[in-house]
C-alpha beads as a LAMMPS data file, in Angstrom:
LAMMPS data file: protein, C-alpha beads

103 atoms
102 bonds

1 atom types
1 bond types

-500.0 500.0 xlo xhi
-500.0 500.0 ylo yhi
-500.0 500.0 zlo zhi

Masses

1 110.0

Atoms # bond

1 1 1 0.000 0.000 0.000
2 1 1 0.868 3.939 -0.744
3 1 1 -0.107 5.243 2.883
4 1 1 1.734 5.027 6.044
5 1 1 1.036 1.306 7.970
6 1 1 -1.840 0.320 4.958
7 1 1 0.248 -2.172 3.332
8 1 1 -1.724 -5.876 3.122
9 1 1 -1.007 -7.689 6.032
10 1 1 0.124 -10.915 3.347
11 1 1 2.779 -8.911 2.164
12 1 1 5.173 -9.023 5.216
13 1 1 4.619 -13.286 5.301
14 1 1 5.160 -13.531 1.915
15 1 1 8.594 -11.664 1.874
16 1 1 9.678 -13.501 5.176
17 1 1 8.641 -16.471 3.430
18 1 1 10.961 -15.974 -0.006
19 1 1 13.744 -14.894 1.912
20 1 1 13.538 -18.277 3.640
21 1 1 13.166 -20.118 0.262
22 1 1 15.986 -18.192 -1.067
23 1 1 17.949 -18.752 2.075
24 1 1 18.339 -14.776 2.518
25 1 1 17.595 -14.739 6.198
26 1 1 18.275 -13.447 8.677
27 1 1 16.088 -9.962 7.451
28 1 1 15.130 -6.932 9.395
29 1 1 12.054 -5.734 8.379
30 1 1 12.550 -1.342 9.626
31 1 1 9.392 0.102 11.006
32 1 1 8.967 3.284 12.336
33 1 1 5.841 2.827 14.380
34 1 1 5.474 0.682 17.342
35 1 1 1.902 -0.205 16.296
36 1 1 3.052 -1.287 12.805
37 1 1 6.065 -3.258 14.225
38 1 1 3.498 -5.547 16.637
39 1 1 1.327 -5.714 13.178
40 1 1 3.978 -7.271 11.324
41 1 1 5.050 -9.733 13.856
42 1 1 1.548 -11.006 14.457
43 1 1 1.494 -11.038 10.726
44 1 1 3.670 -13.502 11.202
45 1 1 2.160 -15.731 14.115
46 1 1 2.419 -18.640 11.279
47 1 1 5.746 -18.471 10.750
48 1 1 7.787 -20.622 11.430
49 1 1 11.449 -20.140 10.409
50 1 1 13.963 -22.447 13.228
51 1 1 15.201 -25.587 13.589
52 1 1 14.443 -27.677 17.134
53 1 1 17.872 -27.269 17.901
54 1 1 17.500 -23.647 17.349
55 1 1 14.203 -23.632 19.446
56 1 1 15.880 -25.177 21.887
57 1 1 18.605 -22.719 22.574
58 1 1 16.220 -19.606 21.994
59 1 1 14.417 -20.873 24.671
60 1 1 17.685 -21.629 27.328
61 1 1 18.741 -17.834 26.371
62 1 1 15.407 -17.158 26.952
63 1 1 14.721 -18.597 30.410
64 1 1 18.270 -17.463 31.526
65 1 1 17.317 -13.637 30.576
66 1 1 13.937 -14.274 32.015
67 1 1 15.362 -14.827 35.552
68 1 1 16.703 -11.332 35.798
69 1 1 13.699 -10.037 36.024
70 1 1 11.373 -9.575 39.022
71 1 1 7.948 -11.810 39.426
72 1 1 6.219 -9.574 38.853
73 1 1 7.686 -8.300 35.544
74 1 1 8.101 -12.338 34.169
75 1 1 3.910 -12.207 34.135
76 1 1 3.656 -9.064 31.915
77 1 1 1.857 -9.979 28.715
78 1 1 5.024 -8.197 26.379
79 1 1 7.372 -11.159 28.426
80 1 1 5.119 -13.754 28.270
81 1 1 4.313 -13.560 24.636
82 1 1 7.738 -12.828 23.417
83 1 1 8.603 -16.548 23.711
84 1 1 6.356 -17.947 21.148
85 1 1 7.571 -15.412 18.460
86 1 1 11.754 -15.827 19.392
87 1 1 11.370 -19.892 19.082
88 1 1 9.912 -19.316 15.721
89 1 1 12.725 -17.051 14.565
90 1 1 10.755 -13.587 15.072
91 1 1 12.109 -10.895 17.052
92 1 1 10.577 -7.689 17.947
93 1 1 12.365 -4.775 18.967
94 1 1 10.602 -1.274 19.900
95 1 1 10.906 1.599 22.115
96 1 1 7.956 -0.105 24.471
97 1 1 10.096 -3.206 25.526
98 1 1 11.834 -3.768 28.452
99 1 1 15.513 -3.357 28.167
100 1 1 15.975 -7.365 28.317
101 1 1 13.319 -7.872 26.197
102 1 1 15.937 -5.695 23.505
103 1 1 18.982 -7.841 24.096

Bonds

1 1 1 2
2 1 2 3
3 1 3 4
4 1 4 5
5 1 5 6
6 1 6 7
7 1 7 8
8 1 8 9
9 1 9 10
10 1 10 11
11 1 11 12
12 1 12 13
13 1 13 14
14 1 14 15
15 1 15 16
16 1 16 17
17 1 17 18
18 1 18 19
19 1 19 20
20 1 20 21
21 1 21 22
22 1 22 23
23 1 23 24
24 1 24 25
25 1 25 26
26 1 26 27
27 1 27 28
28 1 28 29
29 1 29 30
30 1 30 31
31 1 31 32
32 1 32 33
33 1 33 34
34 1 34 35
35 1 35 36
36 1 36 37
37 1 37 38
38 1 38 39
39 1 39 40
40 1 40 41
41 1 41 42
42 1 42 43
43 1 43 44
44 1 44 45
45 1 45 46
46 1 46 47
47 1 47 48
48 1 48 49
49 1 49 50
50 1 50 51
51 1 51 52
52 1 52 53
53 1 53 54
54 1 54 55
55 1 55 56
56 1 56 57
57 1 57 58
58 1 58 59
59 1 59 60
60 1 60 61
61 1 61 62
62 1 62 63
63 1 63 64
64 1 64 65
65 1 65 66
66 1 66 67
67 1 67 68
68 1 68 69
69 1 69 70
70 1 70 71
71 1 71 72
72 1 72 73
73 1 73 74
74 1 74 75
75 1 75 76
76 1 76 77
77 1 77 78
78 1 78 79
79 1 79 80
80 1 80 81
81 1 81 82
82 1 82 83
83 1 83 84
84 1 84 85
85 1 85 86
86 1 86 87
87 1 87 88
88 1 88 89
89 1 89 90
90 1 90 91
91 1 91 92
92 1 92 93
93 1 93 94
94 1 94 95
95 1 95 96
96 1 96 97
97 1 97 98
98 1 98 99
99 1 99 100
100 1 100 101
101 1 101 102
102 1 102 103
């Protein structure tokens, strides 16, 4: 699409999807808004783009990042649903994160 955040929301899985094919990954897809950025990486909630072994150590990176955090912070929705999207190769990176969430 011409206007600012109206593109189809296809377009970002299909990309993601060549690049795989074409075995161009890793890709970072620039996005200016934080809306749009969330957008594209729910686009993308069928995605699936890593090995088991891969999954694996996302999630032991994962876990050990995880327990720097308080509790209380572990249980906020941005933590808890940043899991499924990492083990599937998807990363999402905006000003709203928490600072571990970044790294």
């Amino acid at each position: 699409g011409k206007g600012k955040g109206k593109g189809n929301s296809g377009d970002i899985q299909k990309l993601i999807v060549m690049c795989n094919q074409r075995a161009y990954l890793p890709v970072i897809v620039f996005s200016f808004a934080r809306k749009e950025c969330e957008k594209f990486a729910l686009d993308l909630k069928k995605t699936d783009l890593t090995t088991d072994e891969e999954k694996r150590v996302i999630e032991e990176v994962f876990q050990n990042a995880l327990s720097t955090l308080s509790d209380e912070d572990q249980d906020l929705p941005q933590v808890v649903g940043m899991l499924g999207y990492l083990r599937r190769g998807i990363g999402v990176h905006h000003a709203g994160l928490l600072p571990v969430l970044k790294e």
